[in-house]
C-alpha positions in Angstrom: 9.6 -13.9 16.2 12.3 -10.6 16.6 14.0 -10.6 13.8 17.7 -9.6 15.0 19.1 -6.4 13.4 22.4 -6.3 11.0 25.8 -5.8 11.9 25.3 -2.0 12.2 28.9 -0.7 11.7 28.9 -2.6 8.1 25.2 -0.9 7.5 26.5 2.8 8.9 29.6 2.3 6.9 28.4 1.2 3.8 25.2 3.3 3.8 27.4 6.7 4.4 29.7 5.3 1.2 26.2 5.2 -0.4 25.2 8.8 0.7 28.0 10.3 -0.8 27.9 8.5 -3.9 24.2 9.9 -4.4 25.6 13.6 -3.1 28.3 13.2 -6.2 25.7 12.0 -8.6 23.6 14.9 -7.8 26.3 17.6 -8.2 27.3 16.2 -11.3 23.7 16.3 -12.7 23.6 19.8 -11.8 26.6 21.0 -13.1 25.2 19.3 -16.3 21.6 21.0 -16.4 22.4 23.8 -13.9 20.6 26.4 -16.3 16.8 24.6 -15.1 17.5 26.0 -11.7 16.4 29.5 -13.0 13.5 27.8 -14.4 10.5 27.7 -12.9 7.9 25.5 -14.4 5.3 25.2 -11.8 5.3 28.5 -10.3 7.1 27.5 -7.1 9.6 30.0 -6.9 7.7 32.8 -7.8 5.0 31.7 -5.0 8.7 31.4 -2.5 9.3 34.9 -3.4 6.1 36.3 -2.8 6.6 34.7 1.0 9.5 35.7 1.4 8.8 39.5 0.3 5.6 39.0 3.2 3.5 39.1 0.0 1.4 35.7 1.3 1.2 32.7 -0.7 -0.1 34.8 -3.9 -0.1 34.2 -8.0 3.4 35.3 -8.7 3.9 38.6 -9.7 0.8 39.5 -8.0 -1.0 40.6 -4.4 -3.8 38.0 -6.0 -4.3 35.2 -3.2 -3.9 31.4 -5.2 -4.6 27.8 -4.0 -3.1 26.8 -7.6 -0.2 24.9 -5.9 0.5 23.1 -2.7 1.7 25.1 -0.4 4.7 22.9 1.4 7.5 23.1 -1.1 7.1 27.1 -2.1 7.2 28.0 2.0 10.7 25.3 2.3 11.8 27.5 -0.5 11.0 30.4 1.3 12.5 29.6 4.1 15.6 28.7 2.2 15.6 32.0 0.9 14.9 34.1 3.8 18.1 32.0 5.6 20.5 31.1 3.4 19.9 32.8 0.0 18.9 32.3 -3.6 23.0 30.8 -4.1 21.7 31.8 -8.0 19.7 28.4 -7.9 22.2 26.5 -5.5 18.8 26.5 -3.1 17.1 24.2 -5.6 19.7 22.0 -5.4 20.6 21.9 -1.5 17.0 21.3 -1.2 16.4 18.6 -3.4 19.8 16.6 -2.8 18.8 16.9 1.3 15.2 15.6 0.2 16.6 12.6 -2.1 19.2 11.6 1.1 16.0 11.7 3.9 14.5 9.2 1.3 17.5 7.0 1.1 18.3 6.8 4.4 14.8 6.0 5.5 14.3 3.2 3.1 18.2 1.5 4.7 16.4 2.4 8.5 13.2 0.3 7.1 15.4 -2.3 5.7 17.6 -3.1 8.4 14.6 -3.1 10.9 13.4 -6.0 8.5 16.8 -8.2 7.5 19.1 -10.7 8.7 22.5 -9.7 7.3 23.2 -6.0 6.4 23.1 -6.6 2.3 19.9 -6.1 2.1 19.6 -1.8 3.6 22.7 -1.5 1.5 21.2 -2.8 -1.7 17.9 -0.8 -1.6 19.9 2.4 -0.3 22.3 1.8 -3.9 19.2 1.0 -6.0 17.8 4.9 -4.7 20.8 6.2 -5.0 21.5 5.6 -8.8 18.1 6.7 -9.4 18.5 8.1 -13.0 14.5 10.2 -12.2 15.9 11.3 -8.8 19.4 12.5 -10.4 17.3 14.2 -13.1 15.3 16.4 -10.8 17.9 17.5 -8.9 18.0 21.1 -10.3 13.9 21.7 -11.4 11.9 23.7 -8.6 9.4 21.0 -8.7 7.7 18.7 -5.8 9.3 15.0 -7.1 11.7 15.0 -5.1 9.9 16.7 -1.8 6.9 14.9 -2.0 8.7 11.3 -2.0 11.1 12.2 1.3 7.9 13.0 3.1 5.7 10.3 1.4 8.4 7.9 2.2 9.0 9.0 6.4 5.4 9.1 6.8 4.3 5.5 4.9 6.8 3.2 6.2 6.6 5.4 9.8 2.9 4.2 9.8 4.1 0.7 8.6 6.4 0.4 11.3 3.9 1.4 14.0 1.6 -0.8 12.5 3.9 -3.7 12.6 5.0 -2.9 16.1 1.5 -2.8 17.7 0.4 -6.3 16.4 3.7 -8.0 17.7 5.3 -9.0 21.2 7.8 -5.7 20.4 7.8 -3.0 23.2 5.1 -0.3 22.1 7.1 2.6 20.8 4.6 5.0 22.6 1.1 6.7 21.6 2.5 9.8 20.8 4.5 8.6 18.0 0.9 8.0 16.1 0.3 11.6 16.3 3.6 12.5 15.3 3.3 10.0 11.9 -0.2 11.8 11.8 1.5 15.1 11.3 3.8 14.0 8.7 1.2 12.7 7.2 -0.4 16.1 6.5 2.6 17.6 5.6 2.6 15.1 2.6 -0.7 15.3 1.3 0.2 19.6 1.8 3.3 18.7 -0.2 1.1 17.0 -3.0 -2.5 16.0 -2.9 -2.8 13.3 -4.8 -1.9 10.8 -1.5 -4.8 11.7 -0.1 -6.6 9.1 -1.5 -4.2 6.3 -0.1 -4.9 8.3 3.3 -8.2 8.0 2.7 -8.0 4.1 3.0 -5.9 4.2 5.8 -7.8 6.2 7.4 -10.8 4.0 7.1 -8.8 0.9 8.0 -8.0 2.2 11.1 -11.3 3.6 12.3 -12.9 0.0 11.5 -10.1 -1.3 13.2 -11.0 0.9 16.1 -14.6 0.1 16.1 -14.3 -3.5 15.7 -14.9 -5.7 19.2 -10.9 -6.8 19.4 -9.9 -3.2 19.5 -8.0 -2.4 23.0 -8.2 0.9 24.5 -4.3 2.1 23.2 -5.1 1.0 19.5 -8.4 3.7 19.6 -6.3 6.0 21.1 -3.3 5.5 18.3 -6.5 5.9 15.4 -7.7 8.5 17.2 -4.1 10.8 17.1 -3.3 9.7 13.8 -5.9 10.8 12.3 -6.6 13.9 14.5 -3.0 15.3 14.4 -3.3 14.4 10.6 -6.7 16.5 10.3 -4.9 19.2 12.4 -1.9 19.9 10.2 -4.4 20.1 6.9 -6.8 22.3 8.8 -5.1 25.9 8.5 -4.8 25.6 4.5 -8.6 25.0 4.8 -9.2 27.9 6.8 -7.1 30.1 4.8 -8.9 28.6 1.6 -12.3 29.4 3.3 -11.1 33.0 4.5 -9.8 34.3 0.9 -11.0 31.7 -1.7 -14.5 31.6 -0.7 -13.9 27.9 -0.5 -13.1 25.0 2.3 -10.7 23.5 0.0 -8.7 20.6 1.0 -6.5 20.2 -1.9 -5.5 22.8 -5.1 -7.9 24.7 -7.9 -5.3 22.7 -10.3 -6.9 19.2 -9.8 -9.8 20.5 -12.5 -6.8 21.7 -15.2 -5.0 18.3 -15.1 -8.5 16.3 -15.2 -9.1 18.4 -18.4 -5.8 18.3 -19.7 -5.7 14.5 -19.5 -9.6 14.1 -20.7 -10.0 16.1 -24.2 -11.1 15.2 -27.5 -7.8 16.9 -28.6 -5.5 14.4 -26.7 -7.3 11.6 -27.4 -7.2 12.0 -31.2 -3.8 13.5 -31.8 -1.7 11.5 -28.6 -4.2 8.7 -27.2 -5.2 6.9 -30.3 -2.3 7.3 -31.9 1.3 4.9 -32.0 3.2 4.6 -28.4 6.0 7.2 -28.4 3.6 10.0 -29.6 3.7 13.5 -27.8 1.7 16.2 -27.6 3.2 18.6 -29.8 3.9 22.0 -28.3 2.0 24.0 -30.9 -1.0 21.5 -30.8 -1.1 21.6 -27.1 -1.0 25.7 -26.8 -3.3 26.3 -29.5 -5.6 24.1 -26.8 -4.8 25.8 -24.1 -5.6 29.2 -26.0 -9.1 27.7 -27.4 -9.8 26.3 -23.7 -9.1 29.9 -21.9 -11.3 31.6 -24.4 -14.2 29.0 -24.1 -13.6 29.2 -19.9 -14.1 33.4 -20.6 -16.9 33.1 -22.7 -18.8 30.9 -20.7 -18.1 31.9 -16.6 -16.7 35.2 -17.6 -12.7 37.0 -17.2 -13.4 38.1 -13.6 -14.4 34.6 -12.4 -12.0 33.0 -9.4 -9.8 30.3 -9.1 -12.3 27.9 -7.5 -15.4 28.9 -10.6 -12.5 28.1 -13.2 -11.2 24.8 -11.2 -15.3 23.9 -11.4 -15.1 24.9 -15.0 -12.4 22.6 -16.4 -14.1 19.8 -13.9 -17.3 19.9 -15.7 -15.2 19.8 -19.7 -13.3 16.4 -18.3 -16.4 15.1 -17.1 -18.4 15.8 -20.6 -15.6 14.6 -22.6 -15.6 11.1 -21.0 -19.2 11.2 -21.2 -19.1 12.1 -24.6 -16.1 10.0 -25.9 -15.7 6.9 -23.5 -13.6 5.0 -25.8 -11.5 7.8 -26.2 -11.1 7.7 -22.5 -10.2 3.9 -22.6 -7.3 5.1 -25.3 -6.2 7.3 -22.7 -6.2 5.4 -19.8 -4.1 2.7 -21.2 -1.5 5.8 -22.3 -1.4 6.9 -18.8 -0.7 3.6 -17.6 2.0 3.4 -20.1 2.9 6.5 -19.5 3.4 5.9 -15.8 5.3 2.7 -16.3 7.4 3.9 -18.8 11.2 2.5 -18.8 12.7 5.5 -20.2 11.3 9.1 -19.6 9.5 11.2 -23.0 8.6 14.4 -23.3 10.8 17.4 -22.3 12.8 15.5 -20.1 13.6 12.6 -22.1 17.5 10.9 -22.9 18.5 10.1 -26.1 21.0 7.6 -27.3 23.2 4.9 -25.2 21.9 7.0 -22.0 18.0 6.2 -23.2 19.1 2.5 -23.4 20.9 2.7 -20.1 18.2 4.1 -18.1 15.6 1.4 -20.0 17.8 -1.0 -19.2 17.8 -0.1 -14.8 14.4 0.3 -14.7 13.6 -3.0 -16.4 16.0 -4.7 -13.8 14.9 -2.6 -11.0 10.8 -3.7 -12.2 11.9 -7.5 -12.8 13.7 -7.9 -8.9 10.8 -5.9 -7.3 8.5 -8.0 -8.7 10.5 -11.1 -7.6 11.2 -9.7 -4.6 7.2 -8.7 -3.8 6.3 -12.4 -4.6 8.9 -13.7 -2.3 7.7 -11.5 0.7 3.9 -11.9 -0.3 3.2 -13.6 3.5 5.3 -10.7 5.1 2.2 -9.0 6.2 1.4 -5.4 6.6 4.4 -4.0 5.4 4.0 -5.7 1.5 0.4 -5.4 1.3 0.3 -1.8 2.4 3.2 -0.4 0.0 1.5 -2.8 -2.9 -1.8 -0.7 -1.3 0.0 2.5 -2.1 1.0 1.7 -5.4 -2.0 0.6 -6.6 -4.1 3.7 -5.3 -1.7 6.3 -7.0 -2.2 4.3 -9.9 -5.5 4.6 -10.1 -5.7 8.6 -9.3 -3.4 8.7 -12.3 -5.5 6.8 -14.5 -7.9 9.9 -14.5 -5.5 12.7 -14.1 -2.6 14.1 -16.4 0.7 11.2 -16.2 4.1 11.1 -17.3 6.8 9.0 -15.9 7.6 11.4 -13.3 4.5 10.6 -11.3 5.9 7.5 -10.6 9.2 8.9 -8.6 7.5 8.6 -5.3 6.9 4.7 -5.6 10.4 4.4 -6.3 11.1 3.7 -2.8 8.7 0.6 -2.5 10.3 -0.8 -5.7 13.9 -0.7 -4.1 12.2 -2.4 -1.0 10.7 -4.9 -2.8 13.9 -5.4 -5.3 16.6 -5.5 -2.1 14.6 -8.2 -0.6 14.3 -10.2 -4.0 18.3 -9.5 -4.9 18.9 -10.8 -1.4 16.7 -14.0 -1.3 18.6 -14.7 -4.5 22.0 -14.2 -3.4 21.6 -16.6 0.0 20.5 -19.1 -2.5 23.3 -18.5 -4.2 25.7 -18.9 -1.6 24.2 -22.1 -0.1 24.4 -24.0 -3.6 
């Protein structure tokens, strides 16, 4: 059945009111916390600077060649810089605000594809933009914000087609696979950890492709997908091979955040101890200091990026081995972790603004779960964002978590809450 589309001047109207609200949200965050623009946590600027000088994507400070990071956000930031400027951090800013809108604005376009009155785009576009995570990481030099624009364009772009090709709808046109495909790429370039939600995509559609009811135009759409998507990875691979020494599809950070997650450290002094408990800084770089010495000791002070990535693999893996309870302990933090209403750590609120932001994301978690029960028979579109969620759940039982992870699922929560907050206000109105 074609579900007919909402009054579109009330959507285009009342999304742009929403846009702008965001925009003013944003520049008032960063007038607030301005000073973290000159900071630069996770190296990205210095790797920007380094392109920009025509240094190549090196350690910054350096001529040393580094597959540390992802290489998507430092060359955006490049880019930025080689066009527009520095603007003395107004980049970081620009940047991230234009990331946060592409993110609202797809999540009304899915919305409005999927509803019956225009409420419901409007409600999951306002429940994005009052995002108190999103508003946060407006002025850090970090991926959140990045990663979930292109994680959210690419996922419900594949959604759609998917959608599109099982119903009576006119086919949108083979090339528009490849094109998802790409995006595709550029989001597991942007941050790795989707690839294992590709991954199962990926093998969904190939048995889908191979089964006896596959047609000649759904091959070909499994086909692009995942060639264009294998195509846009493939030049970080060869440059990896060429000066790492190493095919490698991801970072040499994936062993660091294994190991920093899986310690006996963390889980005596932060896993196994009451909820709220942090990693105190002192604790946590006396650790860092013992592990570097151990890592020099053992492989040596000359040994690459790759050997010590190896390295810090093989200490996660023995600490599990050797402490699985511990690991249970901290499995159940990073879930909590994850999930957490309020942010802790460095970038936690104190005060009425702590309680605030519990109290939106409990709402936010009670609707979407209303909502995803309510839409449980909707098909592809629930089971595949529920499919997300899930995976990146599970990577992040292993891996190093804070609340922050959870930013780029955001998106599917204010899908699933709009429809819930909807259902509930046609009841409403009919009683």
């Amino acid at each position: 059945m074609t579900i007919e589309p909402p009054n579109p001047r009330l959507t285009i109207g009342g999304g742009l009111v929403i846009l702008l609200l965001a925009v003013g949200l944003h520049l008032v965050a960063a007038s607030l916390h301005w000073s973290d623009t000159q900071s630069d946590p996770d190296a990205y600027v210095g790797l920007a600077r380094n392109i920009a000088a025509g240094h190549g994507y090196c350690t910054p400070g350096s001529t040393q060649p580094t597959a540390y990071r992802p290489p998507i956000y430092p060359i955006l930031l490049a880019a930025g810089l080689l066009t527009v400027g520095w603007w003395d951090g107004g980049l970081i800013v620009v940047l991230n605000i234009g990331c946060h809108l592409l993110t609202i604005c797809t999540v009304g376009w899915f919305l409005s594809r999927r509803s019956t009155s225009s409420g419901t785009p409007l409600i999951g576009m306002f429940l994005l933009a009052f995002d108190p995570l999103a508003i946060r990481y407006t002025v850090l030099p970090m991926t959140e914000l990045c990663f979930t624009a292109l994680s959210t364009i690419s996922t419900l772009g594949l959604i759609d087609l998917w959608e599109r090709s099982r119903s009576t709808e006119k086919s949108p046109g083979l090339w528009w696979w490849g094109v998802v495909g790409v995006l595709c790429g550029l989001t597991a370039l942007c941050r790795p950890s989707i690839w294992p939600f590709w991954g199962v995509i990926g093998v969904f559609l190939i048995v889908r492709a191979v089964s006896s009811r596959c047609t000649r135009e759904t091959c070909v759409a499994a086909v692009l997908w995942c060639g264009l998507l294998g195509l846009t990875v493939l030049p970080w691979v060869i440059r990896n091979q060429w000066v790492m020494g190493s095919p490698l599809l991801t970072t040499t950070h994936g062993g660091y955040t294994l190991w920093l997650a899986n310690n006996p450290t963390f889980y005596d002094e932060v896993a196994r101890q009451p909820w709220g408990t942090v990693w105190s800084h002192d604790s946590l770089a006396t650790w860092q200091n013992d592990s570097l010495r151990r890592m020099d000791a053992e492989i040596g002070t000359d040994a690459g990026e790759v050997a010590q990535d190896r390295w810090f693999k093989v200490q996660a893996r023995q600490a599990i081995a050797h402490d699985p309870a511990g690991f249970v302990w901290a499995v159940c933090y990073r879930v909590r972790s994850f999930w957490s209403l309020s942010p802790r750590g460095p970038e936690r609120v104190q005060g009425w603004l702590s309680t605030a932001v519990s109290a939106w994301y409990f709402t936010l978690f009670a609707a979407a779960t209303y909502g995803g029960w309510q839409q449980r028979r909707r098909g592809a579109a629930v089971t595949l964002l529920l499919l997300s969620i899930v995976v990146l759940q599970g990577v992040h039982c292993f891996y190093w978590t804070d609340t922050r992870m959870r930013l780029p699922i955001h998106p599917w929560l204010a899908i699933f809450a709009a429809w819930g907050i909807a259902g509930l206000l046609r009841q409403r109105s009919r009683s």
